[in-house]
N, CA, C and O atoms as a DFTB+ gen file, in Angstrom:
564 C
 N C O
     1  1      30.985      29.672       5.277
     2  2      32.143      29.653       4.423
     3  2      31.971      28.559       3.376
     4  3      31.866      27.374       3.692
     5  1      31.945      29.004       2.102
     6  2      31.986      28.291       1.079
     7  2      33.404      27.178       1.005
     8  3      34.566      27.573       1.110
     9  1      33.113      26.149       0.861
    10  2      34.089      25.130       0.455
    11  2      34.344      24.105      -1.189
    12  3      33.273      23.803      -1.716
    13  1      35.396      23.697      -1.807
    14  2      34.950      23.106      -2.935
    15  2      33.437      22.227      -3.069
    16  3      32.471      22.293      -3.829
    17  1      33.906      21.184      -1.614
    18  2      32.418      20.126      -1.444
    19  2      31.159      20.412      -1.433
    20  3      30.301      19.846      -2.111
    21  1      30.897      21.777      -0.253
    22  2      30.163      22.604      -0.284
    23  2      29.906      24.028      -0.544
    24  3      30.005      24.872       0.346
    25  1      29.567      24.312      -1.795
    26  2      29.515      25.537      -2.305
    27  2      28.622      25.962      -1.488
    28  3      28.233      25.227      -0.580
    29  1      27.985      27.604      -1.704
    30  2      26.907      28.232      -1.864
    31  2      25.602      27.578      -2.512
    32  3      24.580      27.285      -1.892
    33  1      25.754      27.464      -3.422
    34  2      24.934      27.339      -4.578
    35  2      23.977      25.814      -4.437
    36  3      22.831      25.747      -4.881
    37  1      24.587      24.791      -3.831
    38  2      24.540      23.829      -3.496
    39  2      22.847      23.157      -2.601
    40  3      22.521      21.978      -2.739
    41  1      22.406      23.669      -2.166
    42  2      20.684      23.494      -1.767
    43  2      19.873      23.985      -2.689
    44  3      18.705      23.606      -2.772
    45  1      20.577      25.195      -3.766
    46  2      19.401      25.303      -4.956
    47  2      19.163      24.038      -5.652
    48  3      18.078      23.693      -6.118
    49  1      20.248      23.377      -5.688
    50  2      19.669      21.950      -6.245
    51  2      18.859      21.089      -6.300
    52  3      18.244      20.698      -7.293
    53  1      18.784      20.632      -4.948
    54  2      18.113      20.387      -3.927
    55  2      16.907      20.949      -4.218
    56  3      16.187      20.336      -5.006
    57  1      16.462      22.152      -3.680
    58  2      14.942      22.539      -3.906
    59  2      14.835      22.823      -5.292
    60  3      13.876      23.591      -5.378
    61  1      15.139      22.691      -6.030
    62  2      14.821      22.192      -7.542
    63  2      14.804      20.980      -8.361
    64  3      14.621      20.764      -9.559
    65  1      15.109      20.096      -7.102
    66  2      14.562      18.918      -6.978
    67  2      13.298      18.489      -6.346
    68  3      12.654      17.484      -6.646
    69  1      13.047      19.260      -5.542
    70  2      11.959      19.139      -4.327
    71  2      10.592      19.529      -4.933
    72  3       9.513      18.962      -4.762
    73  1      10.982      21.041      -5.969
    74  2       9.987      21.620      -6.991
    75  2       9.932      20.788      -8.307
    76  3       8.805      20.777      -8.801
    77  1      10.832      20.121      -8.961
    78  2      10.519      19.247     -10.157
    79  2       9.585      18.482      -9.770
    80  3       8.578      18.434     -10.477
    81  1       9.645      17.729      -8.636
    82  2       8.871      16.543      -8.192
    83  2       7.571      16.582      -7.679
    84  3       6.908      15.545      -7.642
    85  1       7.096      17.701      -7.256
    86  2       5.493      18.009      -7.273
    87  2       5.264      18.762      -8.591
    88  3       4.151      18.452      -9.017
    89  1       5.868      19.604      -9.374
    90  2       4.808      20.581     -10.431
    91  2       4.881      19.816     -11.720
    92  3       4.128      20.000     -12.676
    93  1       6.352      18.495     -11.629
    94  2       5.515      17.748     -12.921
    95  2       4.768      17.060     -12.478
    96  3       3.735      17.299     -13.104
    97  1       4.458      15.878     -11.362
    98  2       3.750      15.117     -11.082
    99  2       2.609      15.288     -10.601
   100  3       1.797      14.425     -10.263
   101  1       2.464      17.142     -10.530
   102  2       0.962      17.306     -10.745
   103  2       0.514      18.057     -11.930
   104  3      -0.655      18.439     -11.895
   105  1       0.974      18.246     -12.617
   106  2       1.331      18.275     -14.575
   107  2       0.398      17.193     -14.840
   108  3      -0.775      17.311     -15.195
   109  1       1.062      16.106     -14.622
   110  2       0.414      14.774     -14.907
   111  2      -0.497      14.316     -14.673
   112  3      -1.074      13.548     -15.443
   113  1      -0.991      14.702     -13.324
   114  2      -1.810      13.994     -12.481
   115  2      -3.111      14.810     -12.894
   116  3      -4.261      14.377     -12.971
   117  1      -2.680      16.014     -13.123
   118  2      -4.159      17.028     -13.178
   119  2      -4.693      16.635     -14.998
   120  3      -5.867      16.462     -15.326
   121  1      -3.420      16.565     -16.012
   122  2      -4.023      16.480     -17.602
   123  2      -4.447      14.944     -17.468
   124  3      -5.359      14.619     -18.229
   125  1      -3.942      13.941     -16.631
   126  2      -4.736      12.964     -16.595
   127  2      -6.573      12.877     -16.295
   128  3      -7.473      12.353     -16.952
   129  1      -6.575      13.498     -15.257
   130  2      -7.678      13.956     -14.466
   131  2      -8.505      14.384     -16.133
   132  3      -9.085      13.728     -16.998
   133  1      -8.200      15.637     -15.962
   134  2      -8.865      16.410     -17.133
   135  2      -9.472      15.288     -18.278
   136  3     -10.623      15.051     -18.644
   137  1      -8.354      14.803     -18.607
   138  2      -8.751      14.405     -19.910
   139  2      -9.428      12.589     -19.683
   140  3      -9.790      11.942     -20.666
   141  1      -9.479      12.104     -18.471
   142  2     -10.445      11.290     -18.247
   143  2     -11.912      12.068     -17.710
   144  3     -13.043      11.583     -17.758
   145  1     -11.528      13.377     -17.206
   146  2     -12.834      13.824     -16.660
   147  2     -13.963      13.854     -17.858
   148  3     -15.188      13.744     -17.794
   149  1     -13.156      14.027     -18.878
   150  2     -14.381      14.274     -19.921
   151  2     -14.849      13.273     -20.525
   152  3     -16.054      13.152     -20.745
   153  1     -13.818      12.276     -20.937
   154  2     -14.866      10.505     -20.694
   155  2     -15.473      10.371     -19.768
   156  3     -16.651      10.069     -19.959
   157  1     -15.083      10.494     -18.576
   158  2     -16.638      10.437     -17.828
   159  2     -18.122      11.005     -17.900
   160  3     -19.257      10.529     -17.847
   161  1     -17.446      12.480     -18.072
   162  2     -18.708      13.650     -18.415
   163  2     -19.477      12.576     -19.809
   164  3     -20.663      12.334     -19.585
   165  1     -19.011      12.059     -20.925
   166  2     -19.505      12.134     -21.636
   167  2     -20.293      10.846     -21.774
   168  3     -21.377      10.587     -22.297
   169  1     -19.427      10.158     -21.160
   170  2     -20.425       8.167     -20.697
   171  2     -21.531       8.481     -19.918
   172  3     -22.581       7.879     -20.144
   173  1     -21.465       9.536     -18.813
   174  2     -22.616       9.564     -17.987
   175  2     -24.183      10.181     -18.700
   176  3     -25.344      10.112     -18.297
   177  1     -23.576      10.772     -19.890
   178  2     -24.945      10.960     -21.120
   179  2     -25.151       9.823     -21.637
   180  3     -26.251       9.308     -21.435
   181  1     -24.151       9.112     -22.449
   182  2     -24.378       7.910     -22.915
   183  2     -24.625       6.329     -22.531
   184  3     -25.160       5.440     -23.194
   185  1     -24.013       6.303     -21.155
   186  2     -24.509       4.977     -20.851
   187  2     -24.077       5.709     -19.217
   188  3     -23.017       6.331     -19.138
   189  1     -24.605       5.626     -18.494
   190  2     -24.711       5.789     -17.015
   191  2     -24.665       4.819     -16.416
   192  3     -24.161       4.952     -15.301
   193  1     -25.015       3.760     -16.702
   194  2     -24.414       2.633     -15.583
   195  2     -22.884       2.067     -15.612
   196  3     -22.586       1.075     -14.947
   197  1     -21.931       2.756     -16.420
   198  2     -20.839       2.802     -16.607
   199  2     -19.868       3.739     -15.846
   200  3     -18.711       3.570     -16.233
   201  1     -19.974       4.519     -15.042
   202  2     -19.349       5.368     -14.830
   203  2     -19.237       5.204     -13.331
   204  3     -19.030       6.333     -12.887
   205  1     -19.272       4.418     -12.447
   206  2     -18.340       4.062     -11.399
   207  2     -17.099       3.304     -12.241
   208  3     -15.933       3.312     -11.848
   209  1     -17.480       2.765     -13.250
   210  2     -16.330       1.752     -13.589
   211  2     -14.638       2.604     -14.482
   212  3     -13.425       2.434     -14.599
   213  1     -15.754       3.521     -14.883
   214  2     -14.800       4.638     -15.391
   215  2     -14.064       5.436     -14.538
   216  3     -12.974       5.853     -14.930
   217  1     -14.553       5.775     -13.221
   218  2     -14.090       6.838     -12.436
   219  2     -12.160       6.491     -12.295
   220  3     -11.327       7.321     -11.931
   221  1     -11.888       5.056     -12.703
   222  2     -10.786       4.442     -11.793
   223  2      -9.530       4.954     -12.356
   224  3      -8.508       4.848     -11.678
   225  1      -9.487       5.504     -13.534
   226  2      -8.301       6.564     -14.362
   227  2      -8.533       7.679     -13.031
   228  3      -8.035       7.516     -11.917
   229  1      -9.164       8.515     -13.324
   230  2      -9.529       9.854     -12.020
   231  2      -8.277       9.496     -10.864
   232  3      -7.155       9.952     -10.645
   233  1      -9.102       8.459     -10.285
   234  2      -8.772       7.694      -9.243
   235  2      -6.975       7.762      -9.105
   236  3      -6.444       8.504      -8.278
   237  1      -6.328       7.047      -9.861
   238  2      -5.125       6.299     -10.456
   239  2      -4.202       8.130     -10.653
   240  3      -3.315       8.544      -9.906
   241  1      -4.680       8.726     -11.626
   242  2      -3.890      10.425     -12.061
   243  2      -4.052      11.078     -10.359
   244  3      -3.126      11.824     -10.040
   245  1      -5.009      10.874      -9.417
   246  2      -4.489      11.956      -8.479
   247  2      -3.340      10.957      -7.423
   248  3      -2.695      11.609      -6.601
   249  1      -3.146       9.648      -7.460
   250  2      -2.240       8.774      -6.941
   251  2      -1.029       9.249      -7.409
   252  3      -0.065       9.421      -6.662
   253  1      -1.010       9.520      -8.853
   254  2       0.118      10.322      -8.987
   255  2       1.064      11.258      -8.477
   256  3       2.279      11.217      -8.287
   257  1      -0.167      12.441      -8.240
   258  2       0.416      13.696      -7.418
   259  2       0.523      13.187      -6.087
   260  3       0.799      14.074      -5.279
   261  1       0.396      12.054      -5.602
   262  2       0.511      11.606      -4.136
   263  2       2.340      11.808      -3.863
   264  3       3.083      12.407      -3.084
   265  1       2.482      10.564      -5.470
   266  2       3.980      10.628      -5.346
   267  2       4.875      11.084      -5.342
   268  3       5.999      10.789      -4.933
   269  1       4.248      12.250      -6.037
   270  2       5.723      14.085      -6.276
   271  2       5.219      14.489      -4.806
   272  3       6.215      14.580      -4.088
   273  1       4.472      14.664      -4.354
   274  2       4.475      15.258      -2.568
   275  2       5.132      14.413      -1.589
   276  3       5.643      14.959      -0.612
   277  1       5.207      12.709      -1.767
   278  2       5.924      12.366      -1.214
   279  2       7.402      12.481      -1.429
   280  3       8.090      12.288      -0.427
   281  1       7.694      12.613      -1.960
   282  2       9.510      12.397      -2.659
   283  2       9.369      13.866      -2.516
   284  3       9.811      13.679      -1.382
   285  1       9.186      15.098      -2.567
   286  2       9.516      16.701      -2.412
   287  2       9.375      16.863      -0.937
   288  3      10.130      17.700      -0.443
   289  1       8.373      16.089       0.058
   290  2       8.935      16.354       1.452
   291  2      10.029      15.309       2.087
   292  3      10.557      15.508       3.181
   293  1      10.327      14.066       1.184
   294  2      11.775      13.892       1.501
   295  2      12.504      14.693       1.213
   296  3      13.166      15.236       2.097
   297  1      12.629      15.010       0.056
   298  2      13.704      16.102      -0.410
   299  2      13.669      17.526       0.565
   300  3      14.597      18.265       0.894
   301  1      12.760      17.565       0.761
   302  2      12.916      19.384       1.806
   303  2      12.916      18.887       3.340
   304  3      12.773      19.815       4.135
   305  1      13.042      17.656       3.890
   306  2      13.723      17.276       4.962
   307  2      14.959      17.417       5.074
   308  3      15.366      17.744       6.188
   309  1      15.885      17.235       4.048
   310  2      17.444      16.806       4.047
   311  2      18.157      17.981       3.229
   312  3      19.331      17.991       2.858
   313  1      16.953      19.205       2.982
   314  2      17.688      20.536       2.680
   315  2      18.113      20.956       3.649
   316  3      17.469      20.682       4.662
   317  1      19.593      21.953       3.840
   318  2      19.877      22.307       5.046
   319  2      20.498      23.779       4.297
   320  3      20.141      24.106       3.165
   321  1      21.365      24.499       5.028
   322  2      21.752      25.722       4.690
   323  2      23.290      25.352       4.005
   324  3      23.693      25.982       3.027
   325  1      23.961      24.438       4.533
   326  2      25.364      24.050       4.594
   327  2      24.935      22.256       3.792
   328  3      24.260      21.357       4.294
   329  1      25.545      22.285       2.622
   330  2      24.261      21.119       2.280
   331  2      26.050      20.282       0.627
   332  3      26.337      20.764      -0.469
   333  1      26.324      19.727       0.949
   334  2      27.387      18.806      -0.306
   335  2      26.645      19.082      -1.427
   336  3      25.416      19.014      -1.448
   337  1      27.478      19.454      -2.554
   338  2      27.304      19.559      -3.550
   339  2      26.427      17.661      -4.472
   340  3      25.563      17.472      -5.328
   341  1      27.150      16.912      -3.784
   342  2      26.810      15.651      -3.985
   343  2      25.047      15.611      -3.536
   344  3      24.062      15.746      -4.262
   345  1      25.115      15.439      -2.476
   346  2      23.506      15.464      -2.374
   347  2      22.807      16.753      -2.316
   348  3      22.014      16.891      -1.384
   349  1      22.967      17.784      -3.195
   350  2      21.999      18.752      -4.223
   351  2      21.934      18.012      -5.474
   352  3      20.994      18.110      -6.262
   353  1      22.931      17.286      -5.636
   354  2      22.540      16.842      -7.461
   355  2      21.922      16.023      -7.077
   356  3      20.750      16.230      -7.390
   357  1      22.065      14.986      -6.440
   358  2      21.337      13.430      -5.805
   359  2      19.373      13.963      -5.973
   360  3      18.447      13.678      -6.732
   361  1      19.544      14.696      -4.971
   362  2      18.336      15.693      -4.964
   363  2      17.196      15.724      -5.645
   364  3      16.002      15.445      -5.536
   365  1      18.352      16.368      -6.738
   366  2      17.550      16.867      -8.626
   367  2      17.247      15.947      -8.288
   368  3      16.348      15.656      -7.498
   369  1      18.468      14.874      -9.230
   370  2      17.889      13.751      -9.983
   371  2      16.919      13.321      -9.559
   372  3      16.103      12.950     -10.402
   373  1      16.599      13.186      -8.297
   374  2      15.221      12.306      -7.402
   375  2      14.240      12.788      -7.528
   376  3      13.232      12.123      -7.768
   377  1      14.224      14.555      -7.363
   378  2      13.319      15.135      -8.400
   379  2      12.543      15.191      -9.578
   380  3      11.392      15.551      -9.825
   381  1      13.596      14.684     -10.319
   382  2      13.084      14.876     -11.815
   383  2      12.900      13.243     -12.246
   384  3      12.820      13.050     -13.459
   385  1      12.855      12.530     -11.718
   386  2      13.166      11.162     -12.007
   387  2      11.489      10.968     -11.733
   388  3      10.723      10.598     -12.623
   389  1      11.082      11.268     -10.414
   390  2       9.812      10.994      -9.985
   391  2       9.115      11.885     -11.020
   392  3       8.727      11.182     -11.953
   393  1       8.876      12.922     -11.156
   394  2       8.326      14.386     -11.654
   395  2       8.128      13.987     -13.158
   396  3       6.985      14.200     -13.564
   397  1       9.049      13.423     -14.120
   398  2       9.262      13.275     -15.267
   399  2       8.340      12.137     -15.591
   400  3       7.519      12.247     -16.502
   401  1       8.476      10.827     -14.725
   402  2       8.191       9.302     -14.659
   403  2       6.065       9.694     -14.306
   404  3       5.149       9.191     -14.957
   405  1       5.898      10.786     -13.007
   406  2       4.954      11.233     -12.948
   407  2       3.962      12.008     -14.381
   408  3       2.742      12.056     -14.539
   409  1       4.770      12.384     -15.000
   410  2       4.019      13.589     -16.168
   411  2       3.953      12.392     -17.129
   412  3       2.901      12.148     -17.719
   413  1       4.737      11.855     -17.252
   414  2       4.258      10.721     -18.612
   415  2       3.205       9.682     -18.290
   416  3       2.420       9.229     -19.124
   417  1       3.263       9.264     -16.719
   418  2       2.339       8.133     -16.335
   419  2       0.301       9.257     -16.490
   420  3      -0.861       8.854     -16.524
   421  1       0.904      10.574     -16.529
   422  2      -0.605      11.215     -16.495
   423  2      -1.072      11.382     -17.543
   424  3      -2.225      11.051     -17.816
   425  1      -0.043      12.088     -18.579
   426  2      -0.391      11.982     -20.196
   427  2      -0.756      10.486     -20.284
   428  3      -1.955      10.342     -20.047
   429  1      -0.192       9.449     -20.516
   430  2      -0.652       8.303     -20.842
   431  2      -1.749       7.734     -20.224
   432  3      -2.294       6.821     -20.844
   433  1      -2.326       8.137     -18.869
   434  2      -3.255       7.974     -18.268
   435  2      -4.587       8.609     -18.879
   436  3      -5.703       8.142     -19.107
   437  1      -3.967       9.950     -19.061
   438  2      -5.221      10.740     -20.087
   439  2      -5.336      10.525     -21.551
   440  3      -6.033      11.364     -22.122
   441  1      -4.899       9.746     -22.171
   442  2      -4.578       9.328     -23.476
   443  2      -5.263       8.320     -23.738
   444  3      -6.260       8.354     -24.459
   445  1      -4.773       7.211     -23.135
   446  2      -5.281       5.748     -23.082
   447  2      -6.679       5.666     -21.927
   448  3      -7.812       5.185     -21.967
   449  1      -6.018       6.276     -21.124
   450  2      -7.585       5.826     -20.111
   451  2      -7.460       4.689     -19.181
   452  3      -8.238       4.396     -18.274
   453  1      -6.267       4.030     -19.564
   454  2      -6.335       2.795     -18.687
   455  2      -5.305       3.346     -17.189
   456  3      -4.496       4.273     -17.226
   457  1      -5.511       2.791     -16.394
   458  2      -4.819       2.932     -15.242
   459  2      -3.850       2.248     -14.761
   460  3      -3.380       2.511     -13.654
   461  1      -3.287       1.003     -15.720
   462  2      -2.689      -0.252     -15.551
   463  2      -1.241       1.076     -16.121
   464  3      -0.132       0.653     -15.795
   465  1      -1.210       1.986     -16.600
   466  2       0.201       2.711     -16.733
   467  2       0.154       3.874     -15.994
   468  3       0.298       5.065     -16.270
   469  1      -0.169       3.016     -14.612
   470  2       0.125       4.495     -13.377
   471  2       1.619       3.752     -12.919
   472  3       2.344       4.324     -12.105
   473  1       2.000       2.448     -13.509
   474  2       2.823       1.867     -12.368
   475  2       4.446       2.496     -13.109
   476  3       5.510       2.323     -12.514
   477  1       4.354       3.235     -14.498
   478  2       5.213       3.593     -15.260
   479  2       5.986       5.377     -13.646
   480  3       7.139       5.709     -13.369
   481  1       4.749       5.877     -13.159
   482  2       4.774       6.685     -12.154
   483  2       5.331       6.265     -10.996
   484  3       6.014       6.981     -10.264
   485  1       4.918       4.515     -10.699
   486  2       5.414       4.083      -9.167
   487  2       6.708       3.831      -9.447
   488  3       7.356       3.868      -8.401
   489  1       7.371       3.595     -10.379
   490  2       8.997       3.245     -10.815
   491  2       9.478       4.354     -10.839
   492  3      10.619       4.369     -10.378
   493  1       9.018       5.541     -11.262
   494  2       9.672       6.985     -11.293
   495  2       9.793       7.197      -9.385
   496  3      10.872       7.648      -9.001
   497  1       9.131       7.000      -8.703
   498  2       9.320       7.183      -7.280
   499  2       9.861       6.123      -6.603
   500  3      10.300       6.423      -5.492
   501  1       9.989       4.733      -6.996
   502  2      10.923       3.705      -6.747
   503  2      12.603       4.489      -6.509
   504  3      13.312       4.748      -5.537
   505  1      12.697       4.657      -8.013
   506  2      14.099       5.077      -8.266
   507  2      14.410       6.319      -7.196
   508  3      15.530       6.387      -6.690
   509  1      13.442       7.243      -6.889
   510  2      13.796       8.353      -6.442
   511  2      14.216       8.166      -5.186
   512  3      15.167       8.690      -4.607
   513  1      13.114       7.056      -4.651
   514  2      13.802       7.144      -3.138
   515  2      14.554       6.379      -2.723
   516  3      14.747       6.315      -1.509
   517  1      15.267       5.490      -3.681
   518  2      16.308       4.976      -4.086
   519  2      17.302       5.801      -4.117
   520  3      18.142       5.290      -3.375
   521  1      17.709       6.758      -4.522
   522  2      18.358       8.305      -4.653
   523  2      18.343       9.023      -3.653
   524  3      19.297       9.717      -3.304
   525  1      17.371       8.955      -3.127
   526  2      17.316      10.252      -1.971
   527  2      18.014       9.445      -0.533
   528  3      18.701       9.942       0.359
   529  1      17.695       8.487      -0.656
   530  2      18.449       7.092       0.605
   531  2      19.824       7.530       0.702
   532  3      20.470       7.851       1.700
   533  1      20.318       7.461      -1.120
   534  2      22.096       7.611      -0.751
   535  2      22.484       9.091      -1.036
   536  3      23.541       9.483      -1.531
   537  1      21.515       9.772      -0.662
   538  2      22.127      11.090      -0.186
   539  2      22.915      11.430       0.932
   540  3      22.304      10.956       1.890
   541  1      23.915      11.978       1.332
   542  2      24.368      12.157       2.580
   543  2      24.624      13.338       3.156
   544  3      25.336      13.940       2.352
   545  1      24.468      13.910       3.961
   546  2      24.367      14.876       4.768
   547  2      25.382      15.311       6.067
   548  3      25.445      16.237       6.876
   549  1      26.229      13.909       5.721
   550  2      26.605      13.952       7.228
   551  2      28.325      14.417       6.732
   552  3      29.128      14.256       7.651
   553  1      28.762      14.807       5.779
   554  2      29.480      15.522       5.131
   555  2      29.949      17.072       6.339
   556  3      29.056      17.505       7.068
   557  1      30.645      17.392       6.360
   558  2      31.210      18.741       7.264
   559  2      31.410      19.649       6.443
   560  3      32.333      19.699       5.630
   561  1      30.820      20.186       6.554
   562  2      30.847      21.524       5.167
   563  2      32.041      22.143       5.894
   564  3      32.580      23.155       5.445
């Protein structure tokens, strides 16, 4: 039985939070990848004793996608069938907060090359599970 607090509709949120937070933050993590993969490809013609030192972007963009898998199996722990409208939005936001914070830390990762702006990614998952903490569940639908 649908209620104002708890609608129907109310866990789509939720897992569209759960899905923001892995497919941008591996958005990110993979055009990071990519687009350091090919500075690497292309140092290892030109100077080869360089390219352990390069690998550490690579390295840094798949840390990324670590963080949208962590924050999307919080989020699909605390999905339920009977679920507050309050924590489906909570959800998103934690979703897209990580997911969003993830896709820019990979573009800029693949851009610049440096790895010192993966931590622009660890603040996007700071906040999230910051968010996902004051979700509550214990609500009576």
């Amino acid at each position: 039985m649908s209620t104002e607090l708890c609608p129907v509709y109310a866990p789509f949120f939720g897992a569209m939070g759960c899905t923001c937070a892995i497919v941008f933050t591996c958005l990110g993590a993979s055009y990071g990848t990519a687009k350091s993969g090919v500075g690497i490809a292309a140092m290892g013609v030109l100077r080869p004793d360089l390219i352990v030192k390069n690998i550490v972007p690579v390295i840094m963009a798949g840390i990324i996608g670590i963080y949208g898998l962590v924050v999307s199996v919080l989020i699909s722990d605390g999905l339920t069938q009977k679920l507050p409208l309050y924590t489906g939005f909570i959800q998103l936001g934690a979703g897209l907060s990580v997911g969003l914070a993830g896709l820019a830390a990979g573009f800029a990762i693949g851009i610049v090359g440096d790895a010192g702006v993966r931590v622009l990614g660890l603040y996007g998952l700071i906040v999230a599970l910051l968010m996902n903490s004051k979700a509550t569940t214990d609500v009576s639908c």
